[in-house]
SELUMBA-597811 format. One line per field, with one value per residue (C-alpha): residue number from 0; residue in one letter; x, y, z. Coordinates in steps of 0.2 Angstrom, whole numbers. Layout:
N
k = NUM; ... .
r = A; ... .
xx = X; ... .
yy = Y; ... .
zz = Z; ... .
end
This chain:
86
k = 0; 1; 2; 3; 4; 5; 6; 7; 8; 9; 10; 11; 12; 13; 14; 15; 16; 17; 18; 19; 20; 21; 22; 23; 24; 25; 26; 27; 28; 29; 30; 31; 32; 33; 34; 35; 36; 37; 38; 39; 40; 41; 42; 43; 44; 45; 46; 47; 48; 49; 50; 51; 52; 53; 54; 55; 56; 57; 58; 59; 60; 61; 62; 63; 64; 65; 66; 67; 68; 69; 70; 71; 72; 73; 74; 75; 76; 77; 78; 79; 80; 81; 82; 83; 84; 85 .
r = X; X; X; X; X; X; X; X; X; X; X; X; X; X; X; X; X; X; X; X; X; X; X; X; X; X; X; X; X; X; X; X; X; X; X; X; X; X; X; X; X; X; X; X; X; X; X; X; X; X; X; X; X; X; X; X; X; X; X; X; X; X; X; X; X; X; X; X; X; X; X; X; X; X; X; X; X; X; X; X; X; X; X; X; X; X .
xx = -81; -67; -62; -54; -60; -52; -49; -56; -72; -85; -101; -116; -121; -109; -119; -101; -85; -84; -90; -76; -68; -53; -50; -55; -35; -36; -21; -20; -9; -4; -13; 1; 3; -15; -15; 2; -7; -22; -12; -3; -21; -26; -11; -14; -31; -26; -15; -28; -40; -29; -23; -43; -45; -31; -38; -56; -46; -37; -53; -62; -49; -49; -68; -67; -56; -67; -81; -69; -63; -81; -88; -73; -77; -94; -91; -102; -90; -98; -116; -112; -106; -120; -132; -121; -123; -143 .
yy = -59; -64; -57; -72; -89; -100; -118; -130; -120; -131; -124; -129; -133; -147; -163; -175; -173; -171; -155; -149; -133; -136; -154; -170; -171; -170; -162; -168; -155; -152; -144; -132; -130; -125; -112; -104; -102; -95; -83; -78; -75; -66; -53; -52; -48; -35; -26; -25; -19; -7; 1; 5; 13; 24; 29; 31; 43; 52; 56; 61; 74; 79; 80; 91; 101; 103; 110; 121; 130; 132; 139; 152; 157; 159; 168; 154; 153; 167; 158; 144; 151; 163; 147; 141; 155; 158 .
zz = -20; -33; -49; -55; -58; -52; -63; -49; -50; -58; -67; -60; -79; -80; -78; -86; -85; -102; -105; -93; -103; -98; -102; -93; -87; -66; -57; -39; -27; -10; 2; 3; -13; -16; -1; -11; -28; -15; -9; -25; -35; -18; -21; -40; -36; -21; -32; -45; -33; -24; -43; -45; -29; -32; -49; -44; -32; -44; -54; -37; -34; -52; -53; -36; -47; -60; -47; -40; -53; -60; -46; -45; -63; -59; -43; -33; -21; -12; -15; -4; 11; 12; 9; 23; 33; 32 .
end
């Protein structure tokens, strides 16, 4: 699943040219210039993806905090390992 569009995706909406968003102008590449502009939206997209995983890690770890520290102040610490225990 991609996170970007890419501008030789059509819309199945399109029935003429016309109605292209992006202009009726078409740009004919290489084959290996379409795999590098691939590969370069693949690693923009990677280093968007890996920057979210390590934030949504982050707040895990801050949330386990969080639970941590609450169930010290409320002395539930204890609770659980007899709950564990029984």
């Amino acid at each position: 699943m991609s996170y970007y569009r890419l501008p030789f995706h059509l819309e199945p909406q399109v029935s003429t040219y016309n109605q292209i968003p992006f202009g009726s102008e078409v740009y004919v590449i290489s084959d290996s210039e379409y795999k590098k502009y691939k590969q370069d939206e693949a690693k923009k997209e990677i280093e968007v993806l890996e920057s979210r995983a390590t934030s949504y890690e982050k707040t895990a770890l801050s949330i386990r905090q969080t639970i941590k520290e609450l169930k010290e102040e409320n002395n539930l610490l204890l609770s659980d390992a007899k709950e564990i225990t029984e």
